[in-house]
C-alpha positions as CSV (number, residue, x, y, z in Angstrom):
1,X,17.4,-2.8,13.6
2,X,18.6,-1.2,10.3
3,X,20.2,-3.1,7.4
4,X,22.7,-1.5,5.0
5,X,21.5,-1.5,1.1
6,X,23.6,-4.5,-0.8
7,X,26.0,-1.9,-2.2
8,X,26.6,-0.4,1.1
9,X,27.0,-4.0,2.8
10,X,29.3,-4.8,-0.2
11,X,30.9,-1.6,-0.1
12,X,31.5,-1.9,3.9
13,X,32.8,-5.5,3.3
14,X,35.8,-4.4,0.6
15,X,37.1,-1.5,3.0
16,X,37.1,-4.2,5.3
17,X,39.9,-6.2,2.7
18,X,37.2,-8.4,2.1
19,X,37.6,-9.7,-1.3
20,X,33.9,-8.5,-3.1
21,X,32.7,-8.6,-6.6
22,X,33.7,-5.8,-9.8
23,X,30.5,-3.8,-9.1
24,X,29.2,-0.2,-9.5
25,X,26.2,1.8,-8.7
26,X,24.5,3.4,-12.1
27,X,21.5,5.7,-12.8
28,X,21.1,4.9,-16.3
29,X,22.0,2.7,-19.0
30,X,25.0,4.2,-20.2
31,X,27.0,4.3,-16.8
32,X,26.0,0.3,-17.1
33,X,27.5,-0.1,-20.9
34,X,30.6,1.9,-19.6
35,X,30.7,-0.9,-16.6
36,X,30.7,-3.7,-19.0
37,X,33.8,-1.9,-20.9
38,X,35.9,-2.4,-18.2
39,X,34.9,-5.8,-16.6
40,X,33.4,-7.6,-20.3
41,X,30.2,-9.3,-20.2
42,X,28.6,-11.7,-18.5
43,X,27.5,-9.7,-15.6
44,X,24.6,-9.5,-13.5
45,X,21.9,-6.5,-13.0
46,X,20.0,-5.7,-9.7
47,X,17.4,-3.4,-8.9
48,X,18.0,-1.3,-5.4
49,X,15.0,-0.3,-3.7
50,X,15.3,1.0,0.1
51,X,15.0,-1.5,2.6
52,X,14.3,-4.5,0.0
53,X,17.0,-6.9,1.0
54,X,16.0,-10.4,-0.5
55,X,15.2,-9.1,-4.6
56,X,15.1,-12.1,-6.3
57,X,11.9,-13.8,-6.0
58,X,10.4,-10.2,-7.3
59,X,12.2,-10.4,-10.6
60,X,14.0,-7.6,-9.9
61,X,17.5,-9.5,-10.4
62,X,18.8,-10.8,-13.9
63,X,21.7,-12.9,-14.1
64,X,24.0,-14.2,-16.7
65,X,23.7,-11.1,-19.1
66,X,25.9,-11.6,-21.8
67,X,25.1,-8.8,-24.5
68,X,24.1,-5.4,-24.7
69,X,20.8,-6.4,-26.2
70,X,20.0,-8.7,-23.1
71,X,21.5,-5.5,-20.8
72,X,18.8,-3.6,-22.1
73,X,16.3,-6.1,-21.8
74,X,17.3,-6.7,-18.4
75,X,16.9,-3.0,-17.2
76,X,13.4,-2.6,-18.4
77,X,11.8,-5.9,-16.9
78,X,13.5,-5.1,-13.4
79,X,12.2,-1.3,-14.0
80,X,8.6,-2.9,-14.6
81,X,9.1,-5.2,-11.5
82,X,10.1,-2.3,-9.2
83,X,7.5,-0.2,-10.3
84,X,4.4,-3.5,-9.7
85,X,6.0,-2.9,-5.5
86,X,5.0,0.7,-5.6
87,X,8.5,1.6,-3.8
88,X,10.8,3.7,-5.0
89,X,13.8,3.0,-6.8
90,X,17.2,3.9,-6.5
91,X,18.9,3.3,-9.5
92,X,21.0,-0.7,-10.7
93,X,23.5,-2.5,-9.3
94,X,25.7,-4.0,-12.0
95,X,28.4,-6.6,-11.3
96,X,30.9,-8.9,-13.0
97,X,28.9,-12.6,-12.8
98,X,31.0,-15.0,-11.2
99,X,30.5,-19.0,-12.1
100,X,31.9,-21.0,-8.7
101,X,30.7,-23.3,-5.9
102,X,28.3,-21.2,-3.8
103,X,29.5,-20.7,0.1
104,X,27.3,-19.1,2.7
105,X,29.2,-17.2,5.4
106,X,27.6,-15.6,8.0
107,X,27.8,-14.5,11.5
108,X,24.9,-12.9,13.8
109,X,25.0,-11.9,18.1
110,X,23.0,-13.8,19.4
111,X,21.7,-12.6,23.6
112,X,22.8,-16.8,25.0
113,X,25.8,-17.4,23.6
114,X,27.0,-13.9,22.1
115,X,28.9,-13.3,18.4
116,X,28.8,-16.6,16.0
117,X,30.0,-17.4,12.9
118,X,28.9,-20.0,10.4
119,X,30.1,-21.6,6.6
120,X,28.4,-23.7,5.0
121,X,26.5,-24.5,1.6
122,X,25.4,-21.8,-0.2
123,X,23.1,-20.6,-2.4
124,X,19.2,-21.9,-2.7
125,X,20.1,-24.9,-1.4
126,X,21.0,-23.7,1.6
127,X,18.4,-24.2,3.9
128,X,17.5,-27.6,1.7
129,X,21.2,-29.5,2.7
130,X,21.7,-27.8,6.4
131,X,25.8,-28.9,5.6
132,X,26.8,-26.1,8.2
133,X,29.7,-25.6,10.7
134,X,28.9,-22.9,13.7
135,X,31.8,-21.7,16.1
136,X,31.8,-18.6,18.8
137,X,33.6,-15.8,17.2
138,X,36.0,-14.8,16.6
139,X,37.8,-17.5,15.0
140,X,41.7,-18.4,14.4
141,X,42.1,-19.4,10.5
142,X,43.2,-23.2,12.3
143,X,39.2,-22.8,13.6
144,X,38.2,-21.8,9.9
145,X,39.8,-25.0,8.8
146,X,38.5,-27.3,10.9
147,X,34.9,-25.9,10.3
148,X,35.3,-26.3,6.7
149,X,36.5,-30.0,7.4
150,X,33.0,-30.5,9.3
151,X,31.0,-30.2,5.8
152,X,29.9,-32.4,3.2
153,X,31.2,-29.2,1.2
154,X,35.1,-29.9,1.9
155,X,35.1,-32.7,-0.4
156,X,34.2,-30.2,-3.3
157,X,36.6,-27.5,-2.3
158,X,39.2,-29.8,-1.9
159,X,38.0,-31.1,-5.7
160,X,36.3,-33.7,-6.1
161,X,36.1,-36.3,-9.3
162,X,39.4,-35.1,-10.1
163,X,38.4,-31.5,-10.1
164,X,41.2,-29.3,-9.2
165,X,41.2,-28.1,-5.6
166,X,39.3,-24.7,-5.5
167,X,40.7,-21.5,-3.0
168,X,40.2,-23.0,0.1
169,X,42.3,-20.3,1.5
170,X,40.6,-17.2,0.0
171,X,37.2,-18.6,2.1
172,X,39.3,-19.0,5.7
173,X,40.2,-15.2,5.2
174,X,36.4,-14.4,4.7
175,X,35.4,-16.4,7.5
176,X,38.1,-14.8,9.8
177,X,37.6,-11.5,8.8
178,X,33.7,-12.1,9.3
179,X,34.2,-13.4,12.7
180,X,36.3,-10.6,13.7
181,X,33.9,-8.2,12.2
182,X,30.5,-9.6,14.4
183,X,32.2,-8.6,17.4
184,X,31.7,-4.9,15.8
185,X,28.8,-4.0,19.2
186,X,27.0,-2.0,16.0
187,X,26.8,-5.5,14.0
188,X,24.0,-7.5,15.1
189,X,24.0,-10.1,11.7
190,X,25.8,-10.4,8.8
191,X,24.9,-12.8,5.5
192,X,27.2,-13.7,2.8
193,X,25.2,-15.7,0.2
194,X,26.3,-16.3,-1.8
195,X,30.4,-16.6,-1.9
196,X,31.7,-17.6,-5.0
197,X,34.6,-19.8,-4.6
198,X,36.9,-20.6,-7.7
199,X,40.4,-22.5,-8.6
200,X,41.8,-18.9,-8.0
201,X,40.0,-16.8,-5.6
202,X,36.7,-16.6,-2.9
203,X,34.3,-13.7,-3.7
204,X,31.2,-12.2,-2.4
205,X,28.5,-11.4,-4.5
206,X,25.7,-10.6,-2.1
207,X,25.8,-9.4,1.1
208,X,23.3,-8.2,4.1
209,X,24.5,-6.2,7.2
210,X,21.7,-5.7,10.1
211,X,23.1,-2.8,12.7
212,X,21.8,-3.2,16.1
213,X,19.3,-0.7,17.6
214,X,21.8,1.6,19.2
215,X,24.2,1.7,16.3
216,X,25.5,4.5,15.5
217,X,25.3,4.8,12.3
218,X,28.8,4.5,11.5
219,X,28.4,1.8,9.0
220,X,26.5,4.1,6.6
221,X,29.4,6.1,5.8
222,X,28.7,5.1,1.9
């Protein structure tokens, strides 16, 4: 099986009219700097490296960068951790950092029951909390809704402690469009985690697409 790089997963997703984080591919430091003109700081630097899907444990993501003097602090360290894996790298992803409750959304084919689609807690605790929802995909958004309503997590999203109710709508269009997208016979997984959901919107900010064996490439278009 064959994953797409993030920026090609995240790339895929926003064709898709999947909403996806402010984020651009850059070779050096002053394609970053002209990033941060257009979306301000803070934002988020990550190190691409072929076939290296989960980065952060090897300290080759930095979050929360709010100055140019952190940027460039940022972009040597991850340069140093790249280099300590002996692969290759192929440039920085920079995005706009997003500050929400973290969603997981993901879907996968699996051989007994064929495509599924999951929300749930995101983040690190997401394997910690196990507050998930499955359903066979694809999904109405009425099925969305009701998988939301499953989780410990709807009390947050609808706000709790008098929090104001965050975009519970802007997650059931990512967990449709998800669902709908699993049944794609090159799409063996996908894995949103984590989605930022806000008062105003529901954004990806890291994504992982798997093609299946015989696909056909026609994901890698980017």
């Amino acid at each position: 099986m064959k994953g797409l790089a993030e920026y090609q997963a995240l790339t895929y997703l926003k064709e898709y009219g999947i909403n996806v984080v402010p984020m651009k591919l850059v070779a050096d430091m002053e394609e970053a700097l002209n990033f941060v003109e257009e979306v301000a700081y803070p934002v988020v630097l990550k190190g691409v490296v072929r076939d290296l899907y989960h980065k952060s444990e090897l300290g080759i993501v930095k979050i929360n960068i709010n100055n140019d003097e952190m940027l460039k602090k940022a972009w040597g360290e991850i340069e140093q951790s790249v280099n300590k894996t002996g692969m290759k790298s192929e440039g920085m992803l920079i995005q706009k950092m997003v500050h929400g409750v973290e969603v997981i959304v993901g879907a996968s084919y699996e051989e007994q029951f064929g495509p599924v689609v999951m929300v749930g807690i995101g983040g690190i605790y997401t394997e910690i909390f196990r507050d998930v929802a499955f359903r066979l995909a694809p999904v109405t958004l009425d099925e969305a809704y009701h998988m939301l309503k499953e989780l410990r997590l709807y009390k947050i999203l609808k706000g709790a402690r008098g929090q104001g109710q965050l975009c519970i709508d802007g997650l059931l269009d990512i967990v449709v469009k998800v669902s709908n997208l699993i049944t794609n016979e090159g799409i063996k997984e996908i894995d949103l985690n984590p989605v930022i959901v806000t008062l105003q919107d529901a954004i990806v900010v890291d994504a992982l697409i798997i093609q299946t064996a015989n696909g056909d490439g026609r994901l890698c278009k980017y």
